[in-house]
C-alpha positions in Angstrom: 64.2 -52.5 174.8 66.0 -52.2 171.5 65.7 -49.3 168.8 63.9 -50.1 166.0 63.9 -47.7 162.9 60.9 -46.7 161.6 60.8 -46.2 157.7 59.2 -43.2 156.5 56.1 -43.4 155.1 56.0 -42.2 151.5 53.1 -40.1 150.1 50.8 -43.1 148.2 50.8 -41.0 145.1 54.5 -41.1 145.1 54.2 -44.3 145.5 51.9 -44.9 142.2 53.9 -42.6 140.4 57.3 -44.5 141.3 55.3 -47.6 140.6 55.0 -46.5 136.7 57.9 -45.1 136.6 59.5 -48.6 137.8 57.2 -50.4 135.1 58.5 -48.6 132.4 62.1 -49.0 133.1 61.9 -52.7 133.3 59.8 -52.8 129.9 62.3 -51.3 128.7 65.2 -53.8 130.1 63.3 -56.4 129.3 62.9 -55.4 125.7 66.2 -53.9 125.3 67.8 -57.9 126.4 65.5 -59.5 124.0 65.8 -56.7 121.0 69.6 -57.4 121.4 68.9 -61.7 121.0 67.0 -61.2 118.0 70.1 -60.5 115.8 67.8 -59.1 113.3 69.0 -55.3 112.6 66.4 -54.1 110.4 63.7 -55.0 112.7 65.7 -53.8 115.7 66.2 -49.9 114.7 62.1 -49.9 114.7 61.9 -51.5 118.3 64.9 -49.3 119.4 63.0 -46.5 118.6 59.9 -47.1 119.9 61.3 -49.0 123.2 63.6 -45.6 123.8 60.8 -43.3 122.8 58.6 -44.9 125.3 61.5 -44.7 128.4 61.7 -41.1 127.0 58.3 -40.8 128.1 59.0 -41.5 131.5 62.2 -39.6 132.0 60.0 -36.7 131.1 57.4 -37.4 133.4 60.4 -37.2 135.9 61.9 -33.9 134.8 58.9 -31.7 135.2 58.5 -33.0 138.6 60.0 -30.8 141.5 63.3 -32.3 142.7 62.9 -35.6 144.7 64.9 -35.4 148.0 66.2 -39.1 148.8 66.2 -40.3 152.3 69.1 -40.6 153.4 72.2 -37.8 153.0 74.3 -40.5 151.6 73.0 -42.9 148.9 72.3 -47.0 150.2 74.0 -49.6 148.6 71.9 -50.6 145.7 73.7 -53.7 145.2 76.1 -54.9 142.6 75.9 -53.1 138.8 74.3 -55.7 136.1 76.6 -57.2 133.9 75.4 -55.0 130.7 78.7 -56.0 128.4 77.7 -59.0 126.8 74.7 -56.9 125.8 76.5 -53.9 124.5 78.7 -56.1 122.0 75.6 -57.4 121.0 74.4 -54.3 120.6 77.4 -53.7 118.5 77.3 -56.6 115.8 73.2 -55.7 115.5 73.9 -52.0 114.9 77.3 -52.4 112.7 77.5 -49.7 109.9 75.1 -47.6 111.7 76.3 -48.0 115.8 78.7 -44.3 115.7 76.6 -41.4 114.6 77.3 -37.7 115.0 75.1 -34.9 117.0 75.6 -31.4 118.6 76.7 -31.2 122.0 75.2 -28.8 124.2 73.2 -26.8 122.1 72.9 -23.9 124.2 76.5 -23.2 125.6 79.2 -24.1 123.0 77.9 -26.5 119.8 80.4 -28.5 119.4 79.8 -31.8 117.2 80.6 -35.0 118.4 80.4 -38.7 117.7 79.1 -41.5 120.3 78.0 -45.2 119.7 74.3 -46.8 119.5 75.6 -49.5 121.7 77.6 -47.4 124.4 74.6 -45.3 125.1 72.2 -47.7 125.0 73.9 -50.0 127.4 74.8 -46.2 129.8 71.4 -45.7 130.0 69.9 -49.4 131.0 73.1 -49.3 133.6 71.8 -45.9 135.0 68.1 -46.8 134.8 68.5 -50.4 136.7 70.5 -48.6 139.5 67.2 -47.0 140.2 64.9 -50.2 140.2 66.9 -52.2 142.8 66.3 -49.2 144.9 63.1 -49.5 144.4 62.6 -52.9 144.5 64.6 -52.8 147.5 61.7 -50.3 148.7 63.4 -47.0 148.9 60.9 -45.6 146.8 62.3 -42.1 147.4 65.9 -42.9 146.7 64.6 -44.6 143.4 62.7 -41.8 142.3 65.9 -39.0 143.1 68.2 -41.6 141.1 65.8 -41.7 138.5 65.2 -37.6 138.3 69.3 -36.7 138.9 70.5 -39.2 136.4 67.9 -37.9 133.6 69.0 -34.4 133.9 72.5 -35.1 134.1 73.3 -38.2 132.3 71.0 -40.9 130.4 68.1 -38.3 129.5 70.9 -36.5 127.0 71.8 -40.0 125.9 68.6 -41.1 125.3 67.5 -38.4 123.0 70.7 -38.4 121.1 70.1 -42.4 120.5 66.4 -41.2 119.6 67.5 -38.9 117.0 69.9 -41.2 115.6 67.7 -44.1 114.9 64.8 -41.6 113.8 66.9 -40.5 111.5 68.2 -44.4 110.3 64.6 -44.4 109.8 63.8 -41.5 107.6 67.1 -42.2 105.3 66.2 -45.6 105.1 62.2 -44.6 103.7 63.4 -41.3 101.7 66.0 -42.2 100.3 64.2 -45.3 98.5 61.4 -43.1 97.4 64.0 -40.8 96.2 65.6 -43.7 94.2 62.2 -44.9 92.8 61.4 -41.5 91.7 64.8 -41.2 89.9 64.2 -44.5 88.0 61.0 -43.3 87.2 61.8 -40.1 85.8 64.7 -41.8 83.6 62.2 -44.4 82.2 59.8 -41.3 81.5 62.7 -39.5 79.6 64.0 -42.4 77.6 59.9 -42.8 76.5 60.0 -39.2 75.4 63.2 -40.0 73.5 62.0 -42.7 71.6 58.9 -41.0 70.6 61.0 -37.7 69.2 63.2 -40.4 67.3 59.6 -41.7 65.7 57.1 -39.1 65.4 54.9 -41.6 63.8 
């Protein structure tokens, strides 16, 4: 009679939960590939944003959860990592003149300001969130769902948000500062018209 190993049954609404979670990374690798084939940069800052604010979404769902214990005291083989370069230097061309922005670094121990890359982070959190769905496509739905919660806190949740705040911020100079320019050229027309009424008070 040989051993067999049983695999421990995980609670169903971990299951469902893991499920989403799962859904919502590969919508997001999905969209992140074909954003990156477009080659169209405007349009790409608005999908950016709303494809990271959506994985966001998810990574927050997984923070307020109490910690996930994986199944095993040392972590399986998930197989090898994607090949996510030829991405990132898409990423790169798309996003030139905007890909390095600055932020704050750890806003509650030391602020210190530093600069990072659109494409570097983007592609660091896709690597970190694909680790977790080939564990759970594999079926270790508990080791996908620690992977998922440990490298949020530590890692791709902090690059996420700082790639967040960069593009919403593409966005807002990009709308403001045109109505800024608009209503300068529309202030100088007013005051020239002014002008050329005090010159003839007819």
């Amino acid at each position: 009679m040989t051993d067999q190993t049983v695999p421990a049954q995980t609670d169903p609404q971990l299951e469902e939960f893991a499920q989403q979670v799962a859904d919502q990374v590969e919508s997001f690798l999905v969209a992140l590939q074909a954003i990156t084939r477009e080659a169209d940069g405007s349009r790409a800052i608005s999908l950016l944003l709303l494809e990271v604010s959506q994985v966001l979404l998810a990574g927050a769902r997984l923070g307020v959860q109490a910690d996930f214990t994986p199944a095993e005291e040392f972590q399986p083989d998930a197989g090898p990592d994607p090949d996510l370069d030829g991405m990132r230097l898409r990423l790169a061309r798309m996003l030139d003149g905007v890909d390095m922005y600055a932020e704050v670094f750890d806003t509650y121990g030391e602020p210190e300001i530093v600069t990072s890359m659109l494409s570097d982070d983007l592609t660091s959190v896709a690597s970190a969130l694909a680790h977790g769905l080939r564990h759970h496509k594999a079926g270790r739905v508990d080791e996908a769902l620690w992977w998922w919660q440990f490298s949020y806190v530590s890692t791709w949740g902090s690059e996420a948000s700082g790639v967040l705040r960069a593009l919403q911020s593409i966005v807002t100079h990009d709308r403001l500062d045109t109505d800024f320019e608009i209503e300068q050229e529309q202030v100088a027309a007013a005051d020239e018209m002014l002008e050329d009424a005090a010159l003839d008070p007819r």
